[in-house]
Backbone as JSON, one array per atom type, in Angstrom:
{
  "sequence": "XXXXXXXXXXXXXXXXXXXXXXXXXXXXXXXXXXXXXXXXXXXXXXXXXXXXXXXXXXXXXXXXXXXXXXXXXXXXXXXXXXXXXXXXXXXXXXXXXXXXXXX",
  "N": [[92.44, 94.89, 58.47], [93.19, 97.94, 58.89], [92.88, 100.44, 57.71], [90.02, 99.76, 57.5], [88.58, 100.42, 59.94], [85.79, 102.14, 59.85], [84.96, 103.84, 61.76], [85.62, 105.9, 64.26], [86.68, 104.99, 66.7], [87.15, 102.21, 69.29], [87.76, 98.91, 68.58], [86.25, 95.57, 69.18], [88.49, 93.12, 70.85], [90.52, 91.47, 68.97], [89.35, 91.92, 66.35], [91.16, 92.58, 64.6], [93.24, 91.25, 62.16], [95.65, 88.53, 63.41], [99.52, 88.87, 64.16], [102.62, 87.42, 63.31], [103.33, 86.74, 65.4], [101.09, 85.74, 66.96], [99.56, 87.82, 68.08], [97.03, 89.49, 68.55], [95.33, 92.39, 67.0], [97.62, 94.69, 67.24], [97.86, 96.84, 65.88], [96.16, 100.09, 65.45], [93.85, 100.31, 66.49], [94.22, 100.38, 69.83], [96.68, 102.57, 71.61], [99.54, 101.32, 73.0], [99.99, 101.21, 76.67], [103.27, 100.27, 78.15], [105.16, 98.5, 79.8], [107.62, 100.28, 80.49], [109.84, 102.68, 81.57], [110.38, 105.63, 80.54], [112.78, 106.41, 78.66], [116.36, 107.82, 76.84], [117.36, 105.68, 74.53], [120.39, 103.63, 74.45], [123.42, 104.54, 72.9], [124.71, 102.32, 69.91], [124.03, 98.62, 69.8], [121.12, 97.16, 71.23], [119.45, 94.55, 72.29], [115.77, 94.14, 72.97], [115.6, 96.63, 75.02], [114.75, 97.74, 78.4], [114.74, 99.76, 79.85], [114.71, 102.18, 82.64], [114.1, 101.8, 86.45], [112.32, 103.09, 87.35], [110.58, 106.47, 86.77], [109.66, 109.29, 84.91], [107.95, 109.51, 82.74], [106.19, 107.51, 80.64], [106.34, 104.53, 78.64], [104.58, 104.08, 75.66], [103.18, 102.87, 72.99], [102.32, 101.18, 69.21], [99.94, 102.28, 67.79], [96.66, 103.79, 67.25], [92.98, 103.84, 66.58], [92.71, 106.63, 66.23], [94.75, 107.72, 65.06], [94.87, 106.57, 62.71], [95.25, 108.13, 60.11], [98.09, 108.39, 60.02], [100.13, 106.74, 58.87], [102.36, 106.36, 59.56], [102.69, 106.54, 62.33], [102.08, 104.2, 63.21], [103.12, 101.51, 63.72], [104.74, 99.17, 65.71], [107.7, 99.81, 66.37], [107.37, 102.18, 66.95], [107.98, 104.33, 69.42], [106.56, 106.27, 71.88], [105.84, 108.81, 75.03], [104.59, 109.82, 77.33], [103.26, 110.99, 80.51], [102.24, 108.59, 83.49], [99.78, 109.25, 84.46], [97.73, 110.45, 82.11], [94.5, 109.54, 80.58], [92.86, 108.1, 77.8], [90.15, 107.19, 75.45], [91.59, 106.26, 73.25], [93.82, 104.8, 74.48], [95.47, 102.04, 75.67], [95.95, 98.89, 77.06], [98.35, 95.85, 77.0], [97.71, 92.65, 78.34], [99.69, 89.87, 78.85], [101.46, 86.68, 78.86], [104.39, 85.42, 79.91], [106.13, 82.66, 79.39], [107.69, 79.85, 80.53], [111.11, 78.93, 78.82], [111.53, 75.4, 77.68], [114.0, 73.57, 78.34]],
  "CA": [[92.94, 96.05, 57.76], [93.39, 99.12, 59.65], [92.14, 101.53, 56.75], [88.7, 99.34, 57.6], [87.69, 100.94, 61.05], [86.02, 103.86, 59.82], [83.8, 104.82, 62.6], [86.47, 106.55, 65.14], [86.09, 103.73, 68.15], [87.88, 101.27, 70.12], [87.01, 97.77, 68.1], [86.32, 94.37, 70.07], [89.46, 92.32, 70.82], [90.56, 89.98, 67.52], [88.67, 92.37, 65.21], [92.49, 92.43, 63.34], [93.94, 89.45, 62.3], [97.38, 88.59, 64.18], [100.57, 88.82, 63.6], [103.49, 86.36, 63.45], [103.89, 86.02, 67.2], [99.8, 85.57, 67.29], [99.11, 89.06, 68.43], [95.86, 90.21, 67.44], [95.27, 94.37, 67.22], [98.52, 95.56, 67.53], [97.93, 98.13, 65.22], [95.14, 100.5, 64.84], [92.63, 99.63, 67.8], [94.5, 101.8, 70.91], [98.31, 102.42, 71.84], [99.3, 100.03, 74.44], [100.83, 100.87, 77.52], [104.24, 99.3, 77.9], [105.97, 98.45, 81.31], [108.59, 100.35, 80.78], [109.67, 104.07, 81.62], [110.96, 106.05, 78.93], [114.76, 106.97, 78.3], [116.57, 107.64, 75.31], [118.21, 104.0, 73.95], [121.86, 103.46, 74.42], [123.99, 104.21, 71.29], [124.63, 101.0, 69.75], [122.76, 98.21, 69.41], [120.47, 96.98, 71.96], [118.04, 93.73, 72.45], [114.47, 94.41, 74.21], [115.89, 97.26, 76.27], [113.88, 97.92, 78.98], [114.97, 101.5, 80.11], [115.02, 102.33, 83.84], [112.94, 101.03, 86.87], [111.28, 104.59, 87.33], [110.91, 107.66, 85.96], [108.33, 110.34, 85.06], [107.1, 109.23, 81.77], [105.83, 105.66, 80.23], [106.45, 104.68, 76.94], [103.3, 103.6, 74.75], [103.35, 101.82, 71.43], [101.52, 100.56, 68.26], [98.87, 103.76, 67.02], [94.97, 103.34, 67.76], [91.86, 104.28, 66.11], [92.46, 108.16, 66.25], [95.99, 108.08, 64.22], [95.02, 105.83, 61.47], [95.22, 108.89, 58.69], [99.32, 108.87, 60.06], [100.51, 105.47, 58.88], [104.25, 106.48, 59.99], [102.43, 106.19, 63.95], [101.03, 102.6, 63.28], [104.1, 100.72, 63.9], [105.25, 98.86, 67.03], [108.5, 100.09, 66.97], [107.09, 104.01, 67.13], [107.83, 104.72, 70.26], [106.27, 107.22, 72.19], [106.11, 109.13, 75.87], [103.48, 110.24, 77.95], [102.73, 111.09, 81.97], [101.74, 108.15, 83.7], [98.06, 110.11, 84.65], [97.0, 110.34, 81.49], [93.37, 108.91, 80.7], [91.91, 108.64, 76.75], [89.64, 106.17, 75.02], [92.58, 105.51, 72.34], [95.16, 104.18, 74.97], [94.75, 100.89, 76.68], [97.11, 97.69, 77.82], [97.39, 94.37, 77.04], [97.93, 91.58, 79.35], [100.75, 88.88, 78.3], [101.68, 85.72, 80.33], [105.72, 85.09, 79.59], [106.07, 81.19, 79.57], [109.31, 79.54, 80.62], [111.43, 77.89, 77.8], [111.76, 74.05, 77.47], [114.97, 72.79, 77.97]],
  "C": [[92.59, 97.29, 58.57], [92.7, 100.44, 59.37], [90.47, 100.95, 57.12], [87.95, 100.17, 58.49], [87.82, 102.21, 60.57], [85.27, 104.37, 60.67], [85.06, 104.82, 63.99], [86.29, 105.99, 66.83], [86.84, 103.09, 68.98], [86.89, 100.17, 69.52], [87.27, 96.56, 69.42], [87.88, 93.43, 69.68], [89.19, 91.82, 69.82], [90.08, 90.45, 66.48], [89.74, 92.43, 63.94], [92.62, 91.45, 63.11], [95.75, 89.56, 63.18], [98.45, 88.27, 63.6], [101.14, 87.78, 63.66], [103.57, 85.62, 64.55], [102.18, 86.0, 67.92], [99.04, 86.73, 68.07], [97.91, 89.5, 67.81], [95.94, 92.05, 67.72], [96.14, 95.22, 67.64], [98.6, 96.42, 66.5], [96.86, 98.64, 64.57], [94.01, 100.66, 66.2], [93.23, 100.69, 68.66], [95.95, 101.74, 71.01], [98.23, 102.27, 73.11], [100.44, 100.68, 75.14], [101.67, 100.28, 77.32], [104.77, 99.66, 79.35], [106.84, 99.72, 81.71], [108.65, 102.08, 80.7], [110.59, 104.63, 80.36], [112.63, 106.72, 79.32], [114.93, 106.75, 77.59], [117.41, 106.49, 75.48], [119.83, 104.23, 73.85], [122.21, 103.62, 73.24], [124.31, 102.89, 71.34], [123.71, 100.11, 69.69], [122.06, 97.58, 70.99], [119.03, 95.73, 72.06], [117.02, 93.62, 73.34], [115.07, 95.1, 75.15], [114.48, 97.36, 76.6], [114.07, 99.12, 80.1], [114.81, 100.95, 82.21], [113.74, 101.36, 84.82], [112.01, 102.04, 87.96], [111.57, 105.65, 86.82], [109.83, 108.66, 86.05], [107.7, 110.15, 83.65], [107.13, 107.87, 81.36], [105.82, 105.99, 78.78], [104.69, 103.93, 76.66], [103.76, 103.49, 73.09], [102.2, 101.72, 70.32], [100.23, 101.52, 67.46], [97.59, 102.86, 67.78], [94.17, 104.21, 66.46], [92.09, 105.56, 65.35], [93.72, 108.39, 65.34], [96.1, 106.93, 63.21], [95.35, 106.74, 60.13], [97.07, 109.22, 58.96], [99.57, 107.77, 60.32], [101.96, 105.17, 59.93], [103.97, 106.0, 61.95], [102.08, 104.68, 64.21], [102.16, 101.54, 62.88], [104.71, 100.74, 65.26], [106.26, 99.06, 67.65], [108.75, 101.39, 67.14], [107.33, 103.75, 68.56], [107.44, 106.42, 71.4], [106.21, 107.46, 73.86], [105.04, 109.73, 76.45], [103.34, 110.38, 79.85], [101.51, 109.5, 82.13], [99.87, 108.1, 83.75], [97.1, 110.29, 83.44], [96.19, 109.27, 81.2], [92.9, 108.95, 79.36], [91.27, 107.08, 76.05], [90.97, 105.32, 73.69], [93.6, 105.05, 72.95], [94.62, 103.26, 75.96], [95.97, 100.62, 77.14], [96.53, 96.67, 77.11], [97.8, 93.38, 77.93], [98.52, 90.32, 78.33], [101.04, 87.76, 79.21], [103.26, 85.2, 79.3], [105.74, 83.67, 79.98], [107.6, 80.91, 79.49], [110.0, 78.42, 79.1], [111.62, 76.71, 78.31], [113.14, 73.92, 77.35], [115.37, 71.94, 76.91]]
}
């Protein structure tokens, strides 16, 4: 529970429980890096865009610690924009390993 962390921190991996797709701490803990550079989304619809292959700002995702009292930020499909360079204890990464499908 998200409302839980009340001391203003970065919690240990797994301290959430995970989601559907076995994700632990995607929401609440830090806003994650994301590969991808930021541009506005094609009208229409669009599956897993993944915007250009440079730019001048990075998107970041999911809220952290510091924007738990602004529920509306603590969703994965907030997207947000930022200068590569920036440095703060509420923004991390996470590391994923993409596995090939089974025939």
């Amino acid at each position: 529970n998200i409302s839980s962390n009340t001391k203003p921190r970065t919690k240990v991996v797994g301290t959430y429980p995970a989601n559907a797709w076995d994700f632990h701490d995607m929401h609440g803990n830090v806003w994650e890096w994301c590969r991808n550079w930021y541009v506005d989304y094609p009208s229409g619809s669009a599956r897993d865009p993944v915007g250009q292959l440079v730019g001048t700002l990075r998107v970041y995702r999911g809220g952290s610690w510091g924007s738990i009292s602004y529920f509306g930020s603590m969703r994965s499909a907030r997207r947000n924009r930022i200068t590569p360079d920036y440095r703060a204890s509420i923004l991390g990464f996470r590391l994923s390993l993409q596995t090939a499908k089974a025939e």
